[in-house]
C-alpha positions in Angstrom: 127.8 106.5 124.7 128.1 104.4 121.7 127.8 100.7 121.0 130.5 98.0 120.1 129.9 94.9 117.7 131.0 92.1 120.1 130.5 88.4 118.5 127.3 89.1 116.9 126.0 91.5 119.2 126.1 95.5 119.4 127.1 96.1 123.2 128.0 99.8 124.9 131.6 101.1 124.5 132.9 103.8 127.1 134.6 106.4 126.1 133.0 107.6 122.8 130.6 110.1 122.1 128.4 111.7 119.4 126.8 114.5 120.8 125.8 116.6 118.1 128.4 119.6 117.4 128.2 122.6 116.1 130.3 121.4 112.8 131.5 117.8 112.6 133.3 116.5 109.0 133.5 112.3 110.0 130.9 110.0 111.1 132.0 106.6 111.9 128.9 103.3 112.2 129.2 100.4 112.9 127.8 97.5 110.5 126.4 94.5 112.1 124.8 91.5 111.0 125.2 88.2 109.0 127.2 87.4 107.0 128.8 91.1 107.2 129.4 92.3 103.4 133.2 91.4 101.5 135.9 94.1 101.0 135.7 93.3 97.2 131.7 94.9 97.6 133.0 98.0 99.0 131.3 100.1 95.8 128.5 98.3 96.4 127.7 98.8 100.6 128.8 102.5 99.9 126.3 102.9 97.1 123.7 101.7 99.9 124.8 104.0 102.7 124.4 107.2 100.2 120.8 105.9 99.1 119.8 105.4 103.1 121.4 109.3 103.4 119.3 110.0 100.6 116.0 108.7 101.8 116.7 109.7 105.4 117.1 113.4 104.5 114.3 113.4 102.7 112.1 112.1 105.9 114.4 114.5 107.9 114.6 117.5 106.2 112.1 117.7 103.6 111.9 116.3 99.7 113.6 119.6 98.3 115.9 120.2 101.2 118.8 117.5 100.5 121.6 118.6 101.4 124.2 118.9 98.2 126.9 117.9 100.9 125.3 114.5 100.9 124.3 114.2 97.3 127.0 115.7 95.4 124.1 118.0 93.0 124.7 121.0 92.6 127.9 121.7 94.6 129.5 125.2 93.4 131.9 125.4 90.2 135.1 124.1 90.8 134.2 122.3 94.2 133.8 118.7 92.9 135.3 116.6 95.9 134.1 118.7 98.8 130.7 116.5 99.5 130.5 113.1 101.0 132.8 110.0 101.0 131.1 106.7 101.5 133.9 104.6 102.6 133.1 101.1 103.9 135.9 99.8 105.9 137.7 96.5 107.6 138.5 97.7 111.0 139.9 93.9 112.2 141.4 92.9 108.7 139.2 90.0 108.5 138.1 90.9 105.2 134.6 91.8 106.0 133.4 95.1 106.4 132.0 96.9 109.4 132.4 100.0 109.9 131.2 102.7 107.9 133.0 106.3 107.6 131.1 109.1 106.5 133.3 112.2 105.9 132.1 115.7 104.2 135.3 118.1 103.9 133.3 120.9 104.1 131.5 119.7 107.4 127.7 119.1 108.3 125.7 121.5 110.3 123.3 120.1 113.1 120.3 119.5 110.9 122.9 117.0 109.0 124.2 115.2 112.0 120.7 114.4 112.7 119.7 113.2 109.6 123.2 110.4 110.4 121.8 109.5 113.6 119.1 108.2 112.9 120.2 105.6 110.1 119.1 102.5 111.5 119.2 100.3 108.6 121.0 98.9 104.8 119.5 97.1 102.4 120.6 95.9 99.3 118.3 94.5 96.2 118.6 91.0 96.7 117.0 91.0 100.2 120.7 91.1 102.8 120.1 93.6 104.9 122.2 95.1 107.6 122.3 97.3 111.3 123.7 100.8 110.9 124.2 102.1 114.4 126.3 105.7 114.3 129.5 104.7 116.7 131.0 108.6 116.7 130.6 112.2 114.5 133.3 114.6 115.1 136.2 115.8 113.1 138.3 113.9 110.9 140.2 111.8 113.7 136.7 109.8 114.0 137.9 107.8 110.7 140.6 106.0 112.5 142.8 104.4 110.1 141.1 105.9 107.2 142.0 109.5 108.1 145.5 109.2 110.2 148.2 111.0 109.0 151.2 109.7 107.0 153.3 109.7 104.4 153.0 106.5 102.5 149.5 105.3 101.6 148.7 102.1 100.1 144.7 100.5 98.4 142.2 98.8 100.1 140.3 98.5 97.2 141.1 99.1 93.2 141.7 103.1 91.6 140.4 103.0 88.4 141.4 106.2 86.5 139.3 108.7 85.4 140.6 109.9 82.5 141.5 107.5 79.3 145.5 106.9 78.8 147.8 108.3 76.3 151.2 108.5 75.9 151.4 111.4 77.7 149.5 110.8 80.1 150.0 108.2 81.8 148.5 106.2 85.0 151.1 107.7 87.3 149.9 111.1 85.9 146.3 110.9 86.3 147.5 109.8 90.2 149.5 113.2 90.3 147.2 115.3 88.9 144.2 114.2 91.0 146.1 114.7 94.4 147.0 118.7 92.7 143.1 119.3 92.5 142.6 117.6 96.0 145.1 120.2 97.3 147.2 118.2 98.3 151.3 117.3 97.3 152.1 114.9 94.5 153.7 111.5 95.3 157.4 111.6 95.4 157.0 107.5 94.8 154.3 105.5 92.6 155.1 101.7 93.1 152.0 99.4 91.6 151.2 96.8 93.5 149.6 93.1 91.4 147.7 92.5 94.3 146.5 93.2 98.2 145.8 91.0 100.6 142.2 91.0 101.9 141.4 89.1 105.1 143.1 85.7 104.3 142.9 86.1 101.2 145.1 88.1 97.9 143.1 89.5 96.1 143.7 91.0 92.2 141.5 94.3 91.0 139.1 92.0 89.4 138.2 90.3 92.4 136.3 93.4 93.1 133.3 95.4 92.4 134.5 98.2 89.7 131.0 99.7 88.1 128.3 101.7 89.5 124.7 101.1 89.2 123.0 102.5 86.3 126.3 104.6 85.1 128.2 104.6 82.6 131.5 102.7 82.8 134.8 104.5 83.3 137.9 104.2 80.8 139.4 101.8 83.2 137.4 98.6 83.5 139.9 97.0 85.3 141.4 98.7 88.1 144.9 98.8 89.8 146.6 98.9 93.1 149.2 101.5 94.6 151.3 102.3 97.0 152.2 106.3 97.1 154.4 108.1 99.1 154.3 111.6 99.7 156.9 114.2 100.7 155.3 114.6 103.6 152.3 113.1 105.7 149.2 113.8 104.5 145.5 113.3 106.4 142.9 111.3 104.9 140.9 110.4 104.1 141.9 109.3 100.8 140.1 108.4 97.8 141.0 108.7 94.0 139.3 108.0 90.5 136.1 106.4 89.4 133.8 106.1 92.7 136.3 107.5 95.0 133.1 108.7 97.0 131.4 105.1 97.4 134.7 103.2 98.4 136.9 102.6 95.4 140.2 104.3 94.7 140.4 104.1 99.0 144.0 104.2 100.1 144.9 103.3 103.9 147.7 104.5 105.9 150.6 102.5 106.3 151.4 103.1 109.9 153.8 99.7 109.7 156.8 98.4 107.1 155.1 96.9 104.2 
């Protein structure tokens, strides 16, 4: 059984597991307390969850034993996006974030589902702090909305692109070329959007956080919003550019006419 954020309060929802499974890729938790963080501090929340991985495995499995899954180090040549994604998310579009999704493409053994279950807690440096409870771990249909699959994908929060622009080179071709090393198609259609709507609210790239902690800054220092169609659905989830895995660059499916 899992538990539900109801009104404050974290009550039992039927129906919903996370028994531990022999491989799992998605971990879904719920984020309760108040007030619950913004949308625009998406980099920030998922720069949390990775530290309470962090610190968890180490209590879990040892000082040496982190998994590179979870930390991105040492993942083999040519394997750079196969370790976790971070991605806070709005699951009632009211412009606060509450759930968490974890996802590892290349999956998490036993030892790693454990070390997920028993986050209990996020803080953040100037003394918020938050209730992680693990809602579901299974494959990639745990993400809900995050992971569906579709065609047409559109930002939840600002792609900032990796690489600096030239004539050649353009935004729409750093978009393109990112998907190729993800495996996955290129967009038939690129459409940029000025701004998303947040909750109530429309919101422009700078509205949100766009640097890391203690990194250095990408080319882009201001961020942009897309809407991409594919030539055929795609799953997610999907994430692109500068801190794709800590919640920027995070695309949503667009089940629904824009």
């Amino acid at each position: 059984m899992s538990l539900l954020a109801t009104k404050g309060r974290l009550c039992p929802q039927s129906g919903a597991s996370h028994r531990l499974a022999e491989q799992a890729t998605t971990a879904r938790f719920i984020l309760a307390g108040k007030p619950l963080p913004r949308v625009e501090d998406s980099l920030r929340i998922g720069e949390l969850v990775r530290s309470a991985v962090m610190s968890r495995s180490r209590k879990v499995l040892g000082e040496d034993q982190i998994p590179p899954n979870f930390s991105g180090h040492d993942m083999p040549a040519g394997n750079r996006h196969r370790h976790a994604f971070y991605l806070p998310s709005d699951s009632n579009s009211d412009g606060r974030i509450d759930r968490i999704v974890l996802h590892v493409p290349d999956g998490m053994d036993k030892n790693q589902q454990r070390v997920l279950a028993g986050l209990e807690r996020l803080w953040s440096g100037n003394g918020a702090k938050w209730r992680l409870v693990l809602e579901e771990i299974g494959d990639v249909r745990v993400g809900g909305a995050l992971t569906h699959s579709c065609a047409i994908w559109t930002s939840v929060t600002p792609y900032l692109h990796p690489w600096h622009v030239k004539k050649r080179f353009t935004l729409e071709d750093q978009i393109r070329r990112e998907c190729r090393e993800r495996g996955l198609p290129e967009p038939i259609h690129l459409e940029r959007l000025n701004e998303i709507r947040v909750g109530s609210r429309l919101c422009g790239p700078i509205r949100f956080q766009r640097f890391r902690a203690r990194r250095r800054n990408p080319p882009d220092r201001h961020g942009s919003f897309w809407r991409l169609t594919f030539p055929e659905p795609i799953s997610g989830p999907l994430a692109l550019g500068f801190g794709a895995h800590f919640g920027l660059g995070l695309f949503i499916a667009q089940t629904r006419d824009p």
